[in-house]
C-alpha positions as CSV (number, residue, x, y, z in Angstrom):
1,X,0.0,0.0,0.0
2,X,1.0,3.5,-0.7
3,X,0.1,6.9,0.1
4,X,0.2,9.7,-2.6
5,X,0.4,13.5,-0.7
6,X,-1.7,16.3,-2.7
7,X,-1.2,20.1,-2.2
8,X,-4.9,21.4,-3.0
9,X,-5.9,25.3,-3.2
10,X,-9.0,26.7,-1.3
11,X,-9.4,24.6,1.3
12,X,-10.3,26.1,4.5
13,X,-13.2,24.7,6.8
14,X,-14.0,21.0,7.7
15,X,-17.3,21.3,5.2
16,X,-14.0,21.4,2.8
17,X,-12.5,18.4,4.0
18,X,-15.7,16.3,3.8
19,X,-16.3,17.5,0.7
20,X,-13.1,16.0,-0.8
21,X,-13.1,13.0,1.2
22,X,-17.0,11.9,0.1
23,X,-14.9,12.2,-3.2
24,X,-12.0,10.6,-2.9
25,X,-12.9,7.3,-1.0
26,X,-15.3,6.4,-4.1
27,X,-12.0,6.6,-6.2
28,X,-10.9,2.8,-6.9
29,X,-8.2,1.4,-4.8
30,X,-8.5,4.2,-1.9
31,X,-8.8,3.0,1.6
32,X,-8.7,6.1,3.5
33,X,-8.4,9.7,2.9
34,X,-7.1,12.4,5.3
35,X,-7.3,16.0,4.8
36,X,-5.2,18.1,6.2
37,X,-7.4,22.0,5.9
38,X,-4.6,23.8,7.7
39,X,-1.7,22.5,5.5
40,X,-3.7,22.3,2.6
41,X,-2.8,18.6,2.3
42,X,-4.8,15.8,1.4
43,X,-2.9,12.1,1.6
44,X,-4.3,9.4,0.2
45,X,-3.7,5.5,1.2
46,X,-4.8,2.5,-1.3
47,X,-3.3,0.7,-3.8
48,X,-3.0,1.0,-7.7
49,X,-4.7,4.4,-6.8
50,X,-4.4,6.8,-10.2
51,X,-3.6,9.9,-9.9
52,X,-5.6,11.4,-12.5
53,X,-8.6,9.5,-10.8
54,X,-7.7,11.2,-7.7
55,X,-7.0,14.6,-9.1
56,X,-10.7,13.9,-11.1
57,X,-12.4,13.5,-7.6
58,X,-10.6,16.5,-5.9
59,X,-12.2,19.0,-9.0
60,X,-15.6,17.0,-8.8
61,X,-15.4,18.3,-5.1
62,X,-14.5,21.7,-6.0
63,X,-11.4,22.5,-5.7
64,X,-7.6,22.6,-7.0
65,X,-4.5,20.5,-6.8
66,X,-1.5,22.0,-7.1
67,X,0.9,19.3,-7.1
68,X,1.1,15.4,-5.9
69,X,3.9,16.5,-3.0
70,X,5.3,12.5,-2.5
71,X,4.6,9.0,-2.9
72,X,5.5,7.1,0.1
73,X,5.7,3.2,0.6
74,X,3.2,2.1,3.7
């Protein structure tokens, strides 16, 4: 399993973090989402996850990554 860190723009209240997670958790392969509103983070644990499936589900919810940050091995 692996996590895959996104910067995202505009985040700033827990509605936002809901918001992306309800997204990102139907994305296939996720198994858990956490959003981080203060650091404008949002890591992402699963495996075979896509980004551009990720990055799809992020915009669906509104908002704006900047960049994947890191990929780490769990």
């Amino acid at each position: 399993m692996a996590d895959k860190i996104f910067t995202v723009d505009g985040m700033t209240c827990g509605h936002c973090a809901t918001s992306i997670t309800e997204e990102v958790v139907r994305v296939a392969g996720v198994t858990a989402v956490d959003v981080d509103v203060r650091s404008g983070l949002v890591i992402v644990s699963g495996d075979r996850t896509e980004d551009a499936a990720v990055r799809a589900a992020i915009v669906e919810a509104g908002y704006e990554v900047a960049e994947v940050v890191r990929r780490t091995a769990a």
